[in-house]
N, C-alpha and C positions, 0 to 999 in steps of 0.2 A: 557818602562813600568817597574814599580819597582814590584819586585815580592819576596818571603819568601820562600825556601824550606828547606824542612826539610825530615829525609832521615831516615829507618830505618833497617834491615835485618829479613826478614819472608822466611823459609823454603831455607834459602842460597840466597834469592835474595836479592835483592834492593828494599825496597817500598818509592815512594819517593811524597812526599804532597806537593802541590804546591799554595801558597793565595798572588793571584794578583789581581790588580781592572776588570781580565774576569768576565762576567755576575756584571756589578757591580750596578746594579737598584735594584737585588735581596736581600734577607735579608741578606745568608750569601751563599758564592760559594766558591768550591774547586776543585783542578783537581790532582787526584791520577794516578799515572804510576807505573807498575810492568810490567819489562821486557818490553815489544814494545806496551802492551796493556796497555790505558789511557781513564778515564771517569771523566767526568766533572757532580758536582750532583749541584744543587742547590736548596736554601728552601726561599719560599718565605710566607709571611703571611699577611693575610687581616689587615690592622689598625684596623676595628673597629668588635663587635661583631655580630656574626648570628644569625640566627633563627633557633638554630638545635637541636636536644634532643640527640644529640650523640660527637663525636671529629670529627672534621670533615675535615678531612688529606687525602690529593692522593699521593698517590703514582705513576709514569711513569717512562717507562724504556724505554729509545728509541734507538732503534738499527740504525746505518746508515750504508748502505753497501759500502759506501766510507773506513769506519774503516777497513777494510778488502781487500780492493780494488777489490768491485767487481762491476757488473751492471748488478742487474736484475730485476726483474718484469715481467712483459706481454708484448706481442711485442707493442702494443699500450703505454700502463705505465711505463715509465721506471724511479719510485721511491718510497719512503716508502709510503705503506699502513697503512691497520690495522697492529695491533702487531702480530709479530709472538706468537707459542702458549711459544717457549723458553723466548720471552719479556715477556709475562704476567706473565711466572712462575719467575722469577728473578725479576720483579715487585713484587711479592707477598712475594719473600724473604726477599728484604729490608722493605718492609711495616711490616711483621712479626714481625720482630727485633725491630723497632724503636717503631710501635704504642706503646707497653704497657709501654713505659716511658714516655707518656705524661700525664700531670695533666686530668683526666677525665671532669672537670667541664672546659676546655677548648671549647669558642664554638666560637673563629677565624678562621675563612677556611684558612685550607695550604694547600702548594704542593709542593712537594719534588719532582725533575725531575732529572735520571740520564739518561746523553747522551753518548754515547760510542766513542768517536772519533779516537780510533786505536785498533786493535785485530790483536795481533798477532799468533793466531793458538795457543799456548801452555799455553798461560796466561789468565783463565776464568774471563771476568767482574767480575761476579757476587762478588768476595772477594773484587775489585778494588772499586767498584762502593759501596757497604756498608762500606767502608772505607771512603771513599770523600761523603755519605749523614752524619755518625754519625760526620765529622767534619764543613760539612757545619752547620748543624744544633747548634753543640759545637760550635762556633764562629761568631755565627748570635745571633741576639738582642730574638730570641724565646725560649721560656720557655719551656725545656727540660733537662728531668732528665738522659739525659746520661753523657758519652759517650757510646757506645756500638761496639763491633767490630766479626769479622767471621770470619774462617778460613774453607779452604776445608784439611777432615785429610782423610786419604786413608790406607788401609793394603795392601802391593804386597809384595808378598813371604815370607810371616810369619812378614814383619817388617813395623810397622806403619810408614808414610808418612805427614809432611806438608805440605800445599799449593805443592800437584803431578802437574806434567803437565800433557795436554791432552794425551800425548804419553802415561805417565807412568800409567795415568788409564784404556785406551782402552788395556794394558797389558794382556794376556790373568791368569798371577798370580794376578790381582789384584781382591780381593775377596771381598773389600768395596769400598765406596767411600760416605762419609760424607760431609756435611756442616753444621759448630754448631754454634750457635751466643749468644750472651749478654754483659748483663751489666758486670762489676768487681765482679767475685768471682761467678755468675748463669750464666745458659743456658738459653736459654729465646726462641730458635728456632734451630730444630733438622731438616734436610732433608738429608733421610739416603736409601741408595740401598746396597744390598750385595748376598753376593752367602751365605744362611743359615750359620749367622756370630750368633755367642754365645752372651748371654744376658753381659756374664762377657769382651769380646772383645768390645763391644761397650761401658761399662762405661769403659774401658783403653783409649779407644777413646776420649772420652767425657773430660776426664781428662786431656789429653795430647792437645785437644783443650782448654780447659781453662786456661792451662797456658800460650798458644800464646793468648788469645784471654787477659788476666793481662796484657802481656807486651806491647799490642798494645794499651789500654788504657790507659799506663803510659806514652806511647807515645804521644796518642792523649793529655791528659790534660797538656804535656807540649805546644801543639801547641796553646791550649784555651786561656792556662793563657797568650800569648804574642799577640795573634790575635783580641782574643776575644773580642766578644762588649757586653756592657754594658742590661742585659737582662731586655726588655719593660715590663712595667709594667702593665698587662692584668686585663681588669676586669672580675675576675669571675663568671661563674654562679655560683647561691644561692638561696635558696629556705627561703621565708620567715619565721625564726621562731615559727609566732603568727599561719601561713599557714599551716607550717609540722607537727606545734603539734597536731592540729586540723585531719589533713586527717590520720597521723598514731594512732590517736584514735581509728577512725572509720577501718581503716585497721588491726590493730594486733586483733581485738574481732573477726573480719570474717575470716582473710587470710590463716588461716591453716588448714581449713573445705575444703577451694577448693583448696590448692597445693596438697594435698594429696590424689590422686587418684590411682586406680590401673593397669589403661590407658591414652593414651594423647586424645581420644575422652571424655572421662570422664572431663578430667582434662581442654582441651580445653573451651570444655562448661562449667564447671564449674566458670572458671576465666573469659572467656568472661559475664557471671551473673554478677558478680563479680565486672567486671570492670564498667557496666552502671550504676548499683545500687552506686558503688563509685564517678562515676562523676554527677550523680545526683545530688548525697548530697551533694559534694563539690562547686559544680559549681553556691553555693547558698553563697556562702562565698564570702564573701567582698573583699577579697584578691586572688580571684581565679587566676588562671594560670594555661594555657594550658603545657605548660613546667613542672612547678612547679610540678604540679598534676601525671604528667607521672614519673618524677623525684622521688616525694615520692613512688608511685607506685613500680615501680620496687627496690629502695632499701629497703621497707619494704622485697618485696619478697625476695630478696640476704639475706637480718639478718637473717631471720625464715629456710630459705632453709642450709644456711652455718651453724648457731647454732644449727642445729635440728642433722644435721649430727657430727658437734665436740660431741655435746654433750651426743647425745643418738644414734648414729650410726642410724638415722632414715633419711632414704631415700622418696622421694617423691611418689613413689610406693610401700612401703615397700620393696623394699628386702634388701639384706645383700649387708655387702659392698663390698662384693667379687663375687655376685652372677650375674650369666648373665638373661638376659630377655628368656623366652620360643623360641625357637626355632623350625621354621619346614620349610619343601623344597620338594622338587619335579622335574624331570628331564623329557625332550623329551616331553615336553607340548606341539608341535607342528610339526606334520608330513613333513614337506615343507622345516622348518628350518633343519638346519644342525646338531644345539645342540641347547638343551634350558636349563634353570635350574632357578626354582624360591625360592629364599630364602629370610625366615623370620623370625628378630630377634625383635620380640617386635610387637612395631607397626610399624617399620621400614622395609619396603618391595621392594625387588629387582628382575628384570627379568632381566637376560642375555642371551644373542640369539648368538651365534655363525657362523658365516660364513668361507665357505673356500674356495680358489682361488688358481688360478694357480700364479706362480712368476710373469707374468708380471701384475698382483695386486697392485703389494707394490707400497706405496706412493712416490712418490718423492719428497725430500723437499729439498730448497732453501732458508736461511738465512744467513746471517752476518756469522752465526759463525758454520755454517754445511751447506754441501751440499753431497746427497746420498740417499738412500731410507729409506725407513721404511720395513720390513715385519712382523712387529707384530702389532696391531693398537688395544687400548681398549680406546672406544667411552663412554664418562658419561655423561646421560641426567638428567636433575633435575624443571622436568614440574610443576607448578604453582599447579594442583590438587595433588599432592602428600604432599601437606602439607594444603590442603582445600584452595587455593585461585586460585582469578583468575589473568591470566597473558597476556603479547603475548611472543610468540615466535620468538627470533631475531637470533638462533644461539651458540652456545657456548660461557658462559660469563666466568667470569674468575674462580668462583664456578664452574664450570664445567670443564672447563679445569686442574684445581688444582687436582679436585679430580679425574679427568678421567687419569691423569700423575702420581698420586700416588698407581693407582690400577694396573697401568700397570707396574708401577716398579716392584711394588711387586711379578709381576708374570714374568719377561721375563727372568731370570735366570731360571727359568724351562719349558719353552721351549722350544721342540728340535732343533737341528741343520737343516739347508737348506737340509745338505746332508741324516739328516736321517728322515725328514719330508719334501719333495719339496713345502708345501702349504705356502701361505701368508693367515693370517688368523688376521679376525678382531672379536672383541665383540663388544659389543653394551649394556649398563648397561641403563636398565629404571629405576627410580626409582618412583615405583608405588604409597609408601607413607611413610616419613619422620620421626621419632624421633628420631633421636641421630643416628650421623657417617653411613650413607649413605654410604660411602666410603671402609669401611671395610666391611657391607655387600655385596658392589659391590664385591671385592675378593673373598668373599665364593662363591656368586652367578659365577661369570666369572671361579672359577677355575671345579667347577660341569658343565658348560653348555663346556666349551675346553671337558672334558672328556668323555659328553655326545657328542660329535662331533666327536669322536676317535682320538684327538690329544695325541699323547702319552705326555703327561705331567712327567718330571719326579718323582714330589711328586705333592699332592694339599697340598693349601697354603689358610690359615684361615687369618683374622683379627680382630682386635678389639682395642675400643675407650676405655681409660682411661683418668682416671678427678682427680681434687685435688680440697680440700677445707683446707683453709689455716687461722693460726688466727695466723697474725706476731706480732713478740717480742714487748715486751714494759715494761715499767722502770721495774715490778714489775711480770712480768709474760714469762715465755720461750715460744720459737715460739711451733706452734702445727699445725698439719697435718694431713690428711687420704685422702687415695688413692681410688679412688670408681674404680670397675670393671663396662664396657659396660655402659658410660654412657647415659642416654637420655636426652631430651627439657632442662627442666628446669635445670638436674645438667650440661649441657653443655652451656646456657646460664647466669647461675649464679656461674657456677663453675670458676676455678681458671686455667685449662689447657683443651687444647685436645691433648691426645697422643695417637697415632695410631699407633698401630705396627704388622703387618701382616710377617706374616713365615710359614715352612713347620714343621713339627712334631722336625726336626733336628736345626733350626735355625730361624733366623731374616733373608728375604730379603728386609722390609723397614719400615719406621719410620718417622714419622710426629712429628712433637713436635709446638704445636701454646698456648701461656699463655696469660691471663689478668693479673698473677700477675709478678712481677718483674722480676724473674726465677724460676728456678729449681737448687738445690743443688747436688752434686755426688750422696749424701745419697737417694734423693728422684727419682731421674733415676732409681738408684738401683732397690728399691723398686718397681717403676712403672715395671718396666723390667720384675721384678718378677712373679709380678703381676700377666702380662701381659700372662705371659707361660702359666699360670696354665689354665686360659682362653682359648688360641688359641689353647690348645690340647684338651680342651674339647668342641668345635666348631667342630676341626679334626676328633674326635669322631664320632659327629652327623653325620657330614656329610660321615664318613666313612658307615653309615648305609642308605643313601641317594643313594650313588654310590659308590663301593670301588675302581672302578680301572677305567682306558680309557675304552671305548667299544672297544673289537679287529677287529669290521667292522665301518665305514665311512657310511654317509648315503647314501640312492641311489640317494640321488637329488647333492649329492656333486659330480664334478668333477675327473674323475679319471685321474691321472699325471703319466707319465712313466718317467724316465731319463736314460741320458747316458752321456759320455764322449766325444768329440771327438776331434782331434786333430787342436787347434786354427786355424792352416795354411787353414781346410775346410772348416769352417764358410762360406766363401763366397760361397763354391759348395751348400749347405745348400740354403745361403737365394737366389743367383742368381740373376742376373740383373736385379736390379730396382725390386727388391723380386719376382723375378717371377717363382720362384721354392717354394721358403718358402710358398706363399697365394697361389699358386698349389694342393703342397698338402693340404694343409685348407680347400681350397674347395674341393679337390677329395674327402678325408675322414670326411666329415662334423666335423670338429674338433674345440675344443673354442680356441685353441691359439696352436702358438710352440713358446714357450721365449728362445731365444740362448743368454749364458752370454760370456764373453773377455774369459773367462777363458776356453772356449769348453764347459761348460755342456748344454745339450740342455734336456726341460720340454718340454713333448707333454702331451696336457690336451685335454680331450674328456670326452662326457656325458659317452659313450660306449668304453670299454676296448677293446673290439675287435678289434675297428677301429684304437685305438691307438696305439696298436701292429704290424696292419698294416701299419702303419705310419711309425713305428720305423724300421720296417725291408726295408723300402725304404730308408729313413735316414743312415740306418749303408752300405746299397749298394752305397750309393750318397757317403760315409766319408772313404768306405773301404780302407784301402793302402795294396797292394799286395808283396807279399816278394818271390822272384826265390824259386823256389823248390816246391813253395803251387800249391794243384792239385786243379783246377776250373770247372767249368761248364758253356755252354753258348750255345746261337745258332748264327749256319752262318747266317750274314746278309747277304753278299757282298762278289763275288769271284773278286779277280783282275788277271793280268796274273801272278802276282809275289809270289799269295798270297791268303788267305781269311783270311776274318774280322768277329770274334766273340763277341755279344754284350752279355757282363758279366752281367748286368742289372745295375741300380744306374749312369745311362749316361754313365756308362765306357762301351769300349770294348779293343780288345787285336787282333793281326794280327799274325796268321802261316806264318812264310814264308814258301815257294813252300818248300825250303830245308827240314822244319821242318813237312813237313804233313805224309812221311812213309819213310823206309829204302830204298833206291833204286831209280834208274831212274823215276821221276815226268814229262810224257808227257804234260798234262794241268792239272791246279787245280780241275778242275768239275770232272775227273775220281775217285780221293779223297773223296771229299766233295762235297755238293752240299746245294744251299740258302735252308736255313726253317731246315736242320740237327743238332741235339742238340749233343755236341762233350764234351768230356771229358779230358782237358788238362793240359799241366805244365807249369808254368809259367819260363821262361828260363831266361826273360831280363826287369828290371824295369827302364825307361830311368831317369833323372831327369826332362824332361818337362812332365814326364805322360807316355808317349806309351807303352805300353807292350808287351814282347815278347812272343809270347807262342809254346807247343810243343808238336803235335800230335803224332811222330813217336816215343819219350819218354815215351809213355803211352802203346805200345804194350808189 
């Protein structure tokens, strides 16, 4: 099989691109290796046109757990299901990056499929895999304005990182961990976690990714220009002339009466008016189109919505472009629950419920490229009536999962530890009803309802959605730009970016970045960054007057956890044969669980402290290790002639010999002691299988 590679150095390694006739039906295929990890993407594309009013592109990311060498599933299933929730989010990275280089008036169905066929633990797909879709797609017959490339950049120990391995970011110095992407010379796709990282450390970041992310596309178009095929020649959608003129007639005399409301029910009803009285009229035209009509429609709305903002800083609600929507909240909406906290910014409305568990809670997850648990879990739902329709319900789609992964970033660097919080604890984000970024009022919401739950939180952490409206360069005019603070429907639907960046009063712990137009410049990060601050401290604000700190009690319905130590070697005194000590005590002391971890720490969780107190103080007699000299207490169970036998409590006991019971001639042990006597003794001898010696006559 004759094949082409071509090789290049990213972050000290090898990236090396591979175009052979594998997958060769498809448009165009490539298969990218870094270090032992290889993904294979392919793009393929309908001949002929759709019937679509949008681009109409998939995105798949398929995980195989062969790439990893593993075998799991269900004992029944043993192969790939649905996507993991890590595929859909790595699906939605490559889609991010590529969709806004496609011509919009594209309406041929593609699908761009990256398959993983090696993971080596240190080397993440995700760089691999958008490296082999921006080349399959550069050296396939489809019309695409890239190339496009991404790098992961990381900060560990004051010193930025490219392309870190797994190792070097689960580091406990590592304070960020980035993925930035675009075209030459923009950012076009930000997905950003850190430990409250400064607005001016992340454009250092963004900088130092854009110039790996130059040299990888000077790379990639020398692979185009040798590979590459000849690009098909697509027939456009186009909206008849004689058509357009006609309908944006009838639209610019009305359409600024109903974009301009001072709510999205206002504004809803408005433009639904709006809309039937327009296809009325239109639908009497000679030339009418379903397409068409939807087509002018929505670009009338983008001109008035984007011109109105260049040019007279006029927003579709009026406010300013810096201003956020009315804000209000409320906590402990529900006695049952653990924590609750409802927040609302606009008409965009969020409930987060709070639950808390004992350790053995946490999820356990099994994929391709982690296997371990979860103990932090923040759930986002986004139901059909929160935006007035109807729907069914099938589960977490990829909207949900995206945003239920980006709120939880945001918050798990504050957090406490296992050791100084024992709970696994989950949220639960409803979102009761929609306009603009959902996702960052899930954060305010989830960081009030943890506080309202008594998780000690070490700050609460705000967010918020920034937009651009952009009017690029052309022969005779310089490019122009404005940054709108929080935005909603329309400027997020006709707007030019959604940037999210959620933080504590101190920094950034995460960052979304998704555009319609080309990129983003350093300058205009900057700027959003800015922005952005001035915003999340004044959210911090509000909600400082919502809730200022944790509550210092837990509810009464939560679980109460004790822990301890104990030394690894007793685990099994602990759980007992075939657990028959462990579920002993569970049922003696009606207790929800005991979770013993490898390492000795053992959670005892009960409704009632009482009980789990008494629990623990059986537990620490079951673990106790005895040391010569320590003075004990016990009762004679059992006289022998050589001896009595005192039971220490915790299964142990300990034997006097005759020698050890007084000073002096010992005619029979019962003159001594006698069964049912509670004795006070020394421990003289600790064997290594256990036995213990003890010593009555050392106590006189």
């Amino acid at each position: 099989m004759t094949r082409k590679q071509y090789t290049t150095e990213v972050g000290g390694k090898t990236l090396t691109i591979e175009i052979s006739p594998l997958a060769e039906q498809a448009n165009g295929a490539a298969l990218a290796k870094y270090g032992e990890t290889a993904v294979l993407v392919t793009a393929v594309m309908e001949k002929r046109e759709g019937d679509f009013d949008y681009v109409p592109l998939k995105v798949d990311y398929e995980e195989r757990f062969y790439a990893a060498g593993k075998v799991i599933g269900s004992r029944y299933i043993r192969r790939e299901g649905r996507p993991s929730e890590e595929a859909v989010l790595s699906a939605r990275l490559v889609d991010r990056v590529i969709r806004p280089l496609f011509d919009e008036h594209i309406r041929n169905e593609m699908q761009v499929v990256a398959t993983v066929l090696a993971y080596d633990e240190e080397n993440d797909p995700d760089f691999v895999g958008l490296m082999a879709a921006s080349i399959a797609l550069g050296i396939s017959d489809i019309s695409w304005n890239g190339p496009a490339a991404g790098v992961r950049v990381a900060k560990i120990g004051g010193k930025i990182v490219v392309n870190p391995t797994s190792s070097e970011t689960k580091n406990p110095e590592c304070e960020m961990e980035m993925f930035a992407a675009g075209p030459k010379g923009k950012i076009n796709m930000i997905e950003l976690g850190g430990k409250e990282i400064s607005e001016k450390e992340i454009v250092s970041a963004c900088e130092a990714a854009q110039r790996e992310i130059d040299e990888l596309i000077h790379f990639q178009e020398k692979i185009i220009k040798e590979s590459g095929k000849k690009k098909a020649a697509l027939k456009l959608f186009e909206v008849d002339a004689e058509f357009r003129a006609e309908a944006e007639k009838f639209l610019r005399e009305k359409i600024e009466s109903a974009i301009y409301k001072p709510n999205k029910l206002e504004y809803t009803e408005a433009m639904a008016n709006l809309k039937a009285e327009y296809f009325a009229f239109i639908s009497a035209s000679e030339k009418f189109d379903g397409r068409s009509a939807n087509h002018v429609w929505e670009e009338v709305i983008w001109e008035v919505v984007q011109k109105n903002i260049l040019e007279k800083d006029k927003r579709p609600d009026g406010r300013k472009l810096g201003e956020i929507r009315k804000l209000d909240g409320e906590v402990k909406l529900f006695e049952r629950t653990h924590g609750s906290a409802l927040f609302i910014r606009g008409n965009t409305q969020t409930l987060a419920v709070t639950t808390l568990a004992a350790p053995g809670a946490e999820q356990f997850i099994e994929t391709m490229e982690f296997t371990g648990k979860r103990r932090f879990m923040l759930h986002y739902n986004f139901p059909p009536y929160s935006v007035g329709e109807i729907g069914s319900f099938r589960g977490p789609g990829r909207r949900e999962i995206g945003h239920g992964a980006l709120a939880e970033k945001a918050l798990r660097s504050l957090i406490p530890s296992q050791e100084e919080f024992p709970y696994t604890v989950r949220v639960v984000a409803e979102t009761l009803s929609s306009n603009g970024s959902s996702s960052m009022a899930t954060v305010c919401a989830s960081a009030l309802s943890l506080m309202d739950a008594g998780v000690p939180l070490k700050k609460p952490a705000a967010g918020i959605a920034m937009g651009i409206v952009e009017r690029p360069a052309t022969s005779d005019q310089r490019p122009e730009y404005k940054i709108l603070t929080d935005i909603q429907g329309p400027e997020d639907f006709y707007g030019g970016m959604d940037f999210k960046v959620a933080g504590t009063r101190d920094g950034v712990t995460a960052v979304q970045l998704d555009v319609k137009i080309r990129g983003l410049t350093s300058e205009m990060i900057e700027k959003t960054l800015a922005q952005a601050k001035e915003a999340r401290l004044r959210i911090l604000d509000f909600m400082n007057g919502v809730l200022p700190s944790p509550r210092e009690k837990l509810s009464g319905y939560a679980p109460t956890i004790i822990q301890l130590r104990i030394n690894p070697e007793k685990i099994g005194a602990v759980i007992g044969s075939g657990g028959k000590v462990i579920n002993g005590l569970i049922e003696k002391y009606k207790l929800s669980s005991i979770d013993i971890e490898e390492d000795g720490r053992v959670f005892i969780s009960a409704v009632d402290r009482e009980r789990a107190e008494t629990a623990l103080g059986e537990i620490k007699a079951l673990t106790r290790e005895y040391k010569v000299g320590e003075i004990v207490e016990g009762k004679v169970v059992k006289l022998l002639d050589f001896g009595a036998i005192v039971d220490l409590g915790g299964g142990k006991d300990g034997m006097i010999h005759v020698s050890e019971l007084k000073n002096g001639f010992v005619k029979t042990v019962n003159e001594v002691v006698k069964v049912g006597d509670f004795v006070r003794v020394k421990v003289i001898r600790v064997d290594a299988d256990g036995h213990i010696g003890l010593s009555l006559k050392q106590m006189e």
